[in-house]
C-alpha positions in Angstrom: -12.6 19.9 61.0 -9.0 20.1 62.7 -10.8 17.4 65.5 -12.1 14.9 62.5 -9.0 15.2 60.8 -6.6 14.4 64.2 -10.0 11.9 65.6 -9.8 13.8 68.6 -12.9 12.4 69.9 -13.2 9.2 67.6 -13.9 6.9 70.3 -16.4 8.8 71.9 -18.3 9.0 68.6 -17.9 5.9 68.4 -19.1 4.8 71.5 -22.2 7.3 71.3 -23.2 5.3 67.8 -22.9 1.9 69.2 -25.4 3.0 72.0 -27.6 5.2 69.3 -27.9 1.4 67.2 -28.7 -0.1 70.1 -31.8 2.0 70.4 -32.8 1.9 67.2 -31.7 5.8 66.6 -31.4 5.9 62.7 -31.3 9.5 62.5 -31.3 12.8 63.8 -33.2 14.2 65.6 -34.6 11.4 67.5 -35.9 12.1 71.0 -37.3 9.4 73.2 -40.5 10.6 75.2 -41.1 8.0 77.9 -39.4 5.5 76.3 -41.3 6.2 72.9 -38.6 6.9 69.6 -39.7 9.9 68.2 -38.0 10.5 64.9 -37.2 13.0 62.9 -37.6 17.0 62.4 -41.5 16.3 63.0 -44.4 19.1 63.8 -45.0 20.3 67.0 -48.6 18.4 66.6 -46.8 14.6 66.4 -45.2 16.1 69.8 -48.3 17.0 72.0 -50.0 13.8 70.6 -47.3 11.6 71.6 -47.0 13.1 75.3 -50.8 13.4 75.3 -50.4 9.4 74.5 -48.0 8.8 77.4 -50.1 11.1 79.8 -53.1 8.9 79.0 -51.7 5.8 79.6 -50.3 6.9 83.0 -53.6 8.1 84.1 -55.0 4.9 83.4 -52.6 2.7 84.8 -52.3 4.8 88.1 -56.4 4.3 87.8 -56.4 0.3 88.0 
C-alpha cells in the first residue's frame, strides 16, 4: 500500500494500461494465444480448444 500511497510506480501502471487498452485487455486474466484475446479465469477446455484452433490453422496454411 506504502507504493500506491507514494505512486512509486504510477507511470509504469500507467503506461502498462494505455498499452492493455490498446489491445482490447478489459480484464484480468487475459492471455493472448497467437494473437487470439483469451479472456478471463476460463476452463482449461476453452484453452486446448483455442490452441487446438491455432494449431489447425497453421497446419493448413503451411499445407497450401
Amino acid at each position: 500500500s506504502e507504493c500506491v500511497e507514494n505512486g512509486l510506480h504510477a507511470d509504469r501502471a500507467a503506461a502498462f494500461t494505455t498499452m492493455a487498452r490498446r489491445l482490447g485487455v478489459r480484464g484480468t486474466p487475459t492471455f493472448f494465444i497467437d494473437g487470439y484475446p483469451v479472456q478471463g479465469a476460463l476452463p482449461l477446455e476453452t484453452f486446448r480448444e483455442v490452441f487446438e484452433s491455432v494449431l489447425s490453422e497453421r497446419a493448413t496454411a503451411e499445407s497450401e
